[in-house]
N, C-alpha and C positions, 0 to 999 in steps of 0.2 A: 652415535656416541661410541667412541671406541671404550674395551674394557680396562683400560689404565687410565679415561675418564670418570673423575668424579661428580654425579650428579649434582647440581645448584639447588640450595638450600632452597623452597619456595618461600620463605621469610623474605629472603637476597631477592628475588624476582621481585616482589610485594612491594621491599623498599625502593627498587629501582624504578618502577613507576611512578611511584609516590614524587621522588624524589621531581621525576618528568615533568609530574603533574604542577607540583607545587613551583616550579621554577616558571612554566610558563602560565599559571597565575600570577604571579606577584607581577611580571612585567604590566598585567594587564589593570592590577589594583595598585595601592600604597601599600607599601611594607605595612603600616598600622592596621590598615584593613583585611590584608592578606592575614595577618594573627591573630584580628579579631574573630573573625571567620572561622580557624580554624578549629574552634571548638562547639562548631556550631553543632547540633545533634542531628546526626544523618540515618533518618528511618529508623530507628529506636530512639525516639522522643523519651528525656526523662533519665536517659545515661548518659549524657553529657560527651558523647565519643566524635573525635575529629576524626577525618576523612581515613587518616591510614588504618585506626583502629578501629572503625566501619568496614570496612575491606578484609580484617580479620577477624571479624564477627561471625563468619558462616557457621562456627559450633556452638559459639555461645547465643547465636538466634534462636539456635535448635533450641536451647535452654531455656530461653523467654517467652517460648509457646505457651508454658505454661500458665504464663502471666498475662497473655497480648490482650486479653480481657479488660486487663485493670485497667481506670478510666485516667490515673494519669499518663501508660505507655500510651496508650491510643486514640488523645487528644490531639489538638494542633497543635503548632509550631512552641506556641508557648507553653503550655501548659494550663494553660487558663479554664474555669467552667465551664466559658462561653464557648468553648471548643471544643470540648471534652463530646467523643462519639465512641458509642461500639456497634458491631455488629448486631449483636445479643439486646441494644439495649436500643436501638434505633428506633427510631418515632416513626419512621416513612418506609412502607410496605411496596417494594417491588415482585409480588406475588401475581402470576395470574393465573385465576382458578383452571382448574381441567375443563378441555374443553372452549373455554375461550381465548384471545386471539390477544395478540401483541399487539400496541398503538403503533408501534415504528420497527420498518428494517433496518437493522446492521451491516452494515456490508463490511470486513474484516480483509484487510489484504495480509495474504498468507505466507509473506518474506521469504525465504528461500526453498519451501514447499513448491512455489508457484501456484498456489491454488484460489480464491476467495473462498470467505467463510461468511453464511449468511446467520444472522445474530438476532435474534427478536430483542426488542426492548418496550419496559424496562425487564422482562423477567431473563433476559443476560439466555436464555436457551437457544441452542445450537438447531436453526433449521433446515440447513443441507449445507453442501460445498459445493464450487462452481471450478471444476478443472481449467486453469487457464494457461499457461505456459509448462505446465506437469502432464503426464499422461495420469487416468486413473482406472484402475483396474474394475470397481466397480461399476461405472458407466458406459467403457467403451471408450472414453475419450482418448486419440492416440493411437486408437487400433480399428476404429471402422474408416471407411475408406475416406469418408471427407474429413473426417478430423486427426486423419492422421497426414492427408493431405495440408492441411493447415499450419498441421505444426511445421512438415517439412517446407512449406513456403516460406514461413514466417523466423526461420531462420537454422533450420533444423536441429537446433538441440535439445539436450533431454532432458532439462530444469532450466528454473528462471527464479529472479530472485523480484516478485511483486511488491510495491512499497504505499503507492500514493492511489488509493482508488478515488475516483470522483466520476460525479453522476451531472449528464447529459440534463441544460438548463433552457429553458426558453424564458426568457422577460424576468430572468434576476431570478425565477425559482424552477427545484426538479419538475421535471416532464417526463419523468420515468422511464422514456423510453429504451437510453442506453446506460451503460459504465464504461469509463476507460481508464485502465492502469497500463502502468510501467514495470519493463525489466530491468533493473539497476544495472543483471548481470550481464545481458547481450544488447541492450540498448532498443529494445523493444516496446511498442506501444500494440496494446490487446482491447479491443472492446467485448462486451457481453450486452448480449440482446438482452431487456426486463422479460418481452413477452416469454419466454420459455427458461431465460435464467440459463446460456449458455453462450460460451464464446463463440462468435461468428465471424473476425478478425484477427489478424496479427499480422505487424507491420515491423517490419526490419529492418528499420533503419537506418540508411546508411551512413559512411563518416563518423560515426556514434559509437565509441564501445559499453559508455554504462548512461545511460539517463534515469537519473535520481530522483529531481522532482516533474511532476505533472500536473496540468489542471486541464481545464476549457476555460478557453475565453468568455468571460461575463460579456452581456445578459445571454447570451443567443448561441451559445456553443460554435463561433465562427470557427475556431480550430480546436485542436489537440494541440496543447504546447508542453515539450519535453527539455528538461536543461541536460544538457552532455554533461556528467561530473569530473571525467579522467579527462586532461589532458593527451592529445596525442598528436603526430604528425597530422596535415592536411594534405594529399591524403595519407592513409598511413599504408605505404607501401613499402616501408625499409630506409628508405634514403636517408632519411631524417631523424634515425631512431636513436642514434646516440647526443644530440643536438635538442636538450630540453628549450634552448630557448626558440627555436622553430615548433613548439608544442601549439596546440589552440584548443580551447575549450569549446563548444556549438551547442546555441538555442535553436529547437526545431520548432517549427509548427505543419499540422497534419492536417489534412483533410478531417471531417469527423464522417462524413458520409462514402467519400472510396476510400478512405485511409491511406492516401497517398501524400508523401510527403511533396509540402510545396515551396519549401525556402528553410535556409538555414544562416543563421549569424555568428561570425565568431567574435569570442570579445577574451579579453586578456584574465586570470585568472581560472578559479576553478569554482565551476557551480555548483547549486545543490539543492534548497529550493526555492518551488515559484507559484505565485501567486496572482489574480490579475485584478484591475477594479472592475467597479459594476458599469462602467461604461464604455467598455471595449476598444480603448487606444493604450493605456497601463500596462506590461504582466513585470512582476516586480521580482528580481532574483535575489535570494543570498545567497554570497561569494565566499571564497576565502581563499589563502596563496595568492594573492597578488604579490608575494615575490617568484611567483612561480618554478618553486624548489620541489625537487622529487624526494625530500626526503621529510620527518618529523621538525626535526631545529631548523632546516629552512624555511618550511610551511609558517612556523609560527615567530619567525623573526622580528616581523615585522608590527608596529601597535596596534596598525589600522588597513581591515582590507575596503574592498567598495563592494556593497552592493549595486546590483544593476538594474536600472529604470528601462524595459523597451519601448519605443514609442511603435507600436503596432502596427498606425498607418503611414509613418515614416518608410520603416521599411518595407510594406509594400510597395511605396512610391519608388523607393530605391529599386524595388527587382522589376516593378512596370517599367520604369528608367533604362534598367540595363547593366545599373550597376551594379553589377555581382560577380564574380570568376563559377565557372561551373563544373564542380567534382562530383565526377559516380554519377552525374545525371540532375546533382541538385544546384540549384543558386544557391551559394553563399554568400552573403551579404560580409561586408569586413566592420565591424562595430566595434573594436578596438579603439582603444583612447588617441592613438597617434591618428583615425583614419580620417582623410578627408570630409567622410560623411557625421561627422561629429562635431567637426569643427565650425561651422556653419550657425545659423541663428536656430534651427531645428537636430539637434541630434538625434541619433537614431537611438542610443542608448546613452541616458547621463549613467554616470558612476560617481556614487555617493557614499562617502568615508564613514564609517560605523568603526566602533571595537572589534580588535581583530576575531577572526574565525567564527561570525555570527552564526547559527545554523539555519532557523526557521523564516519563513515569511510568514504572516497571512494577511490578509484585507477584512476588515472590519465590515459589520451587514450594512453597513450605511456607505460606506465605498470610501469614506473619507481617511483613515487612514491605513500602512500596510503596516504591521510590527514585526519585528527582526528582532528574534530573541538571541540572547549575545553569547549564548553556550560559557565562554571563557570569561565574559565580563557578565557581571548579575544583576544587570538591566535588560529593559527590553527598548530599542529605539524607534519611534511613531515617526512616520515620513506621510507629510502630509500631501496626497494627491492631487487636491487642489490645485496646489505650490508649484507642482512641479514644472506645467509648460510654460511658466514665464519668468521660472528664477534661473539667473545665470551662476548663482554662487549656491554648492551642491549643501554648504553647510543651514542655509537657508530653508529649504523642504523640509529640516530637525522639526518635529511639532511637540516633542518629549522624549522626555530619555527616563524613566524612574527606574529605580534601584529596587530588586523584586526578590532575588534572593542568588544561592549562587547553584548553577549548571541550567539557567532559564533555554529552554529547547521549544517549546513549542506553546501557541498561544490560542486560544478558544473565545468563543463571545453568548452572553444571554440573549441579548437584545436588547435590553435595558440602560445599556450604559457600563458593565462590568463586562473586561476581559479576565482569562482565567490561564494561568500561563505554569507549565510544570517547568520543575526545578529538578535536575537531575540527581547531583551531587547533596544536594536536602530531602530530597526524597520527599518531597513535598506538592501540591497546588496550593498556587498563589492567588487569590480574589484582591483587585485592583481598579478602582475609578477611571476609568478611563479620560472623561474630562479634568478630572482634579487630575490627573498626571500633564496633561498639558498647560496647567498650570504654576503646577511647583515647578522650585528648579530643577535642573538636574543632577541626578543620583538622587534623588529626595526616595525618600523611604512614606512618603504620608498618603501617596497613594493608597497603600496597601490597606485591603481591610478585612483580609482573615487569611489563614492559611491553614492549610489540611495536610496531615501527613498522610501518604501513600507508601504502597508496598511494593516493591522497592525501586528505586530508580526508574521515575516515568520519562518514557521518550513522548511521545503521541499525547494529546489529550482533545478530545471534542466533545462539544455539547450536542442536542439536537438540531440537527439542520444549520449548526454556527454560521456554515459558509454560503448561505442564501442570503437575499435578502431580507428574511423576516425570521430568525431565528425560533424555536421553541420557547427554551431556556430550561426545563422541566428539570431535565438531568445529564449529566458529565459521565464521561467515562478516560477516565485513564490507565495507558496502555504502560506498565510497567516491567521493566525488561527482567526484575529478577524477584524471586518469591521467597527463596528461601527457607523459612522456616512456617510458612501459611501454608503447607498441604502435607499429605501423607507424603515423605520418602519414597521414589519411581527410578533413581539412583541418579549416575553424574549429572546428567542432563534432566537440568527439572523444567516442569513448565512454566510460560512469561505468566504473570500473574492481572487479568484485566478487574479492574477495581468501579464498580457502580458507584457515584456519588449523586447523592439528592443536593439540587442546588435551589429548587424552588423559583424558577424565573428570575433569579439574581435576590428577590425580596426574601430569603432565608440562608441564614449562615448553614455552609457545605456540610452537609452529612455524609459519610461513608457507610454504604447498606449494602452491599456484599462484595465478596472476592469471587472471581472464576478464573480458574486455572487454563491455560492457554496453551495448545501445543507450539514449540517454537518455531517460527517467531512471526509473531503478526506485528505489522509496522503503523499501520495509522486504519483508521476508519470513517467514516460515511456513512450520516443517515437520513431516511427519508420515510415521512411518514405514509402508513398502509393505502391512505385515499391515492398518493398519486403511484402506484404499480398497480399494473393488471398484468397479473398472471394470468396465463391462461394453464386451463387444469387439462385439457385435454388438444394436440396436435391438432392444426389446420390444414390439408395437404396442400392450400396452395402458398404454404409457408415454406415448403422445402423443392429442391428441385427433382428428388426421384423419383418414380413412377408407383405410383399407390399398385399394390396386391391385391386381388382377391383372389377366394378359394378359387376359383375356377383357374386362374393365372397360374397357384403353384404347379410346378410341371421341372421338367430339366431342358435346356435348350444347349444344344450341341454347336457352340459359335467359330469352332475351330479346331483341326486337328489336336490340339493338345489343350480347350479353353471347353468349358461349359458355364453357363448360365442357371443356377439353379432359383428358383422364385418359389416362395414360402412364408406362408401364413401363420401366426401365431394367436389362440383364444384361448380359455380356460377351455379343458385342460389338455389341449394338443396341436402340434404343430400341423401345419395343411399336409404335409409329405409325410407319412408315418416311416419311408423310407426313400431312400434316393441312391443310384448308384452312381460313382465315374472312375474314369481310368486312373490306375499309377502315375503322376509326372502331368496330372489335369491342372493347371490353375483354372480356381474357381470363385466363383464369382456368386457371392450367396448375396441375396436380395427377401428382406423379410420385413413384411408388414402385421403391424400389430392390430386386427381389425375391432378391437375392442372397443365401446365409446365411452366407457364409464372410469370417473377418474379413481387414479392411483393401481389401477392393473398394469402394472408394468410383466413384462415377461422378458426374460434372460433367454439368451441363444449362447450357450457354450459346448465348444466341442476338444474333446479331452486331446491330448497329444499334437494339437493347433496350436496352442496359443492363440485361444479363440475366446472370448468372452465378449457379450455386449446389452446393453439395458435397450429395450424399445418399449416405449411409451405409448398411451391408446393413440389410435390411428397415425403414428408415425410411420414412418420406414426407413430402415438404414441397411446396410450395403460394408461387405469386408470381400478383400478378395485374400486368395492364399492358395498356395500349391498343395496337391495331396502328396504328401512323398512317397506316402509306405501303402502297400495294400491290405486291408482288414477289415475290422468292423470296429467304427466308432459310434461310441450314441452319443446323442444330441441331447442335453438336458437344461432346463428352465432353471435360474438363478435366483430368480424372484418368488418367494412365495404367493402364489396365486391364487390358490382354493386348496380345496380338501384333498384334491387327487393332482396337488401338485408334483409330487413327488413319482406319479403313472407318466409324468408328463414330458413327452423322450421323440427323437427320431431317431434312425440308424441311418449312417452314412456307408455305404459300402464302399470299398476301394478295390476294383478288380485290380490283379497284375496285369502290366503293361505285357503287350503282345512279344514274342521273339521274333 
């Protein structure tokens, strides 16, 4: 901004969205409904405020702290008894005493952290993090020799933006064994081992700049399947970079076991995400830009985009076939509406017209239908699976369309019969009949049968184990992007707000029973009950491939005029080398085994003026190499509290000067 610019009033900014927002809903409502709406109460239940004067709420929230108690702010949608919940006054105890153990893992993907976050439930507690596209300073991850090898394979940069975690399925439920998410930002697919709770993959993608949604293929994890959300050149080498209509959007599918990518489909539009059924030929996408515009007013031009059907073993058939063109190494199949392999009595992807800029998908525990919440329009629409492989007319597979509320993003299930779908722009979760919505008309509003206001703006919302076959139903959690006035002040940047709801197996209307504060920004989650992981508490060595230490092993091994080998032991309270020496200009190669058996002794290897730090675990072993620059004396000290003489607990590294 130069200084004869005057700054824009943030009113002026405020109104100029609104103004965005409100134009391209009405295309997508009746003028009559778009009005009626507009006074609908959004996350302050009880004040009557429309969309824009919710938006300028953030001081007078601060002001309503005082009150968020009172049982009419803090009821549902209506305002009714039958809804009326507090924290303070809640009937259902998500406590679990000291000492014992959480029924379910959470698994938290950690948006542009790059990390996981592992969640006990229901007491919402924080029980480690799992570094996965981030490096992390307390673990090591990033800086010993194979995880930093990892990350440089896997596409070498230095954050990732994680969104979709999901857990590794045999016969329709978890198997514990893995997790695989996505990097929205570099188009990366990451697995994490259960047995130890670390990433032991990352896949780069190629042809892909950002893939958004991710799942595995029901029942049996045949793949990793990733939707590309940016359009871009095929490939994208420059040619074609001013020529949006040469753009392509690409569904991948990945190995789950080498994580190597096996085929790729382009189709017209822009993905986002995906979902598949419980019998392995389905993964269902939402689309949007099917005018395929690079800008805001193009994108949403249009009333209606297509989500996309892939038919699974079509396109296998298609690359066993041969029919694919081959960039960077992969088949890409053309699943494009014009393409010949569409046009045929088997397509490889239908495309199936919804309200424009749908966001979500999911697939129901029972496989029958996928729901596509309409973000812009405030329904959610049921595409029946069943339907799909023998209707020629795409309006046909509709099995319901109900009217839920307005900013519907994402969709959850009991098991029972009710889906549970958050409303962005209401600030709300919606409870909805799922067969009575296939039977009213549509837009009907009678589905509905309770709604819960949340704090504030839920993107994410899951129940226990929703996307299995046999859901929990116990309890919901909705991941809310903004908080507000629900925590102490921590200044501009506050944290997302994750919201516990008791939902009771669908047979009790939605409670809300705590808030936890979130550092920014967790995008969706995933969970699974404590029977199916095993952790293991203490390293296998023939888990890993480095050479187990013992005392006797530590020593220094001279591998090269300017390389040594140093191998060292780690116990309470001392390193096997109390000392080590090597030359100025040595790369060295430190090799350390934790000979410990007993869990939770971890021991820290950090050496000051390195940039050296790393966690080793009982009987692990891990491995950093690094040059000595300077000659002196550094000591070696333990990171982890250990015992009582942890703080005794040191080597010294000498560094002779380099000869003249």
């Amino acid at each position: 901004m130069s200084k004869n610019e005057t700054p824009r009033d943030p009113n002026e900014v405020l109104d100029e969205y609104e103004e965005t927002l409100d134009s391209v809903l009405a295309e997508v409502e009746s003028p009559d409904e778009a009005a009626e709406d507009d006074d609908i109460s959004l996350g302050l239940p009880g004040l009557s405020l429309g969309r824009r004067d919710f938006m300028k709420a953030g001081v007078a929230a601060g002001a309503m702290g005082s009150v968020a108690g009172c049982s009419a702010l803090t009821g549902g949608g209506d305002g009714s008894a039958a809804n009326q919940t507090t924290e303070s006054g809640s009937s259902v105890s998500h406590t679990v005493e000291p000492g014992e153990h959480d029924e379910y893992y959470g698994f938290w993907s950690g948006g542009h952290s790059g990390e996981l976050r592992v969640i006990g439930i229901p007491s919402m507690r924080e029980l480690t993090r799992i570094p996965v596209f981030n490096t992390d300073c307390a673990t090591g991850y990033g800086f010993t020799d194979d995880t930093k090898e990892l990350l440089e394979e896997g596409g070498g940069y230095s954050w990732g933006d994680n969104h979709h975690p999901n857990l590794s399925e045999t016969d329709g439920d978890y198997d514990g064994e893995y997790l695989y998410v996505n990097d929205k930002a570099n188009g990366r697919i990451a697995r994490v081992n259960l047995t130890y709770f670390e990433t032991d993959a990352i896949t780069d993608v190629p042809n892909m700049q950002a893939i958004h949604g991710c799942c595995v293929l029901s029942p049996d994890t045949k793949y990793v399947l990733g939707n590309g959300e940016f359009r871009a050149p095929l490939p994208n080498d420059g040619t074609d970079a001013k020529n949006p209509d040469n753009y392509t959007s690409l569904f991948v599918a990945v190995d789950p076991e080498s994580m190597e990518t096996q085929w790729q489909v382009k189709v017209d539009g822009n993905l986002d995400i995906v979902d598949t059924g419980k019998e392995g030929r389905w993964a269902i996408s939402s689309a949007y830009n099917s005018e395929e515009a690079t800008d805001i007013q193009g994108m949403t031009r249009d009333d209606r985009d297509n989500v996309k059907a892939f038919d699974i073993p079509a396109i296998e058939q298609a690359v066993e076939n041969g029919n694919y063109e081959e960039v960077n190494g992969v088949p890409v199949v053309d699943g494009t509406q014009e393409s010949s392999l569409n046009q045929g009595d088997r397509p490889i992807v239908k495309y199936i017209p919804t309200p424009k800029s749908p966001h979500c998908v999911e697939v129901g525990p029972n496989g029958d239908y996928a729901f596509v919440a309409g973000k812009l329009s405030p329904t959610v629409t049921m595409i029946d699976l069943d339907a799909l492989a023998d209707s020629s007319d795409p309006e046909d597979v509709v099995a319901g369309r109900p009217r839920v509320g307005l900013g519907p993003l994402h969709t959850t299930f009991d098991g029972n019969g009710h889906a549970y779908t958050s409303l962005f722009i209401d600030s709300q979760a919606v409870k909805w009949d799922i067969e009575a919505a296939v039977e009213a008309d549509e837009g009907s509003e009678d589905p509905i049968i309770e709604k819960q206001d949340v704090h504030y703006n839920p993107g994410h919302i899951q129940a226990l184990e929703a996307m299995t076959t046999d859901p929990d139903g116990e309890w919901l959690v909705s991941l809310n992007k903004l908080s507000k006035d629900r925590f102490l002040p921590v200044g501009p940047i506050m944290p997302d707000n994750d919201q516990l709801i008791h939902i009771g197996q669908g047979e009790e209307s939605m409670e809300l029973v705590a808030d936890h504060p979130a550092y920014p920004e967790p995008h969706d989650c995933v969970f699974a009950h404590k029977d199916k992981i095993d952790a293991k508490k203490v390293y296998d060595k023939s888990d890993y491939e480095e050479t187990y230490i013992t005392e006797e092993d530590s020593g220094v091994e001279r591998t090269g005029d300017n390389s040594v080998h140093v191998k060292m032991t780690t116990k309470r309270s001392e390193y096997g080398l109390p000392d080590f020496t090597v030359q100025e200009g040595d790369e060295v190669r430190l090799s350390t085994t934790n000979i410990e058996g007993v869990q939770d002794i971890i021991h820290g290897v950090a050496i000051p003026e390195h940039d050296i730090n790393y966690a080793v675990a009982p009987q692990d072993t891990r491995e950093v190499t690094f040059t000595a620059d300077d000659p002196g004396v550094y000591w070696i000290y333990c990171t982890y509290f250990c015992s009582a003489l942890h703080l005794e607990m040191r080597s010294r590294m000498i560094v002779e000067p380099a000869e003249e």
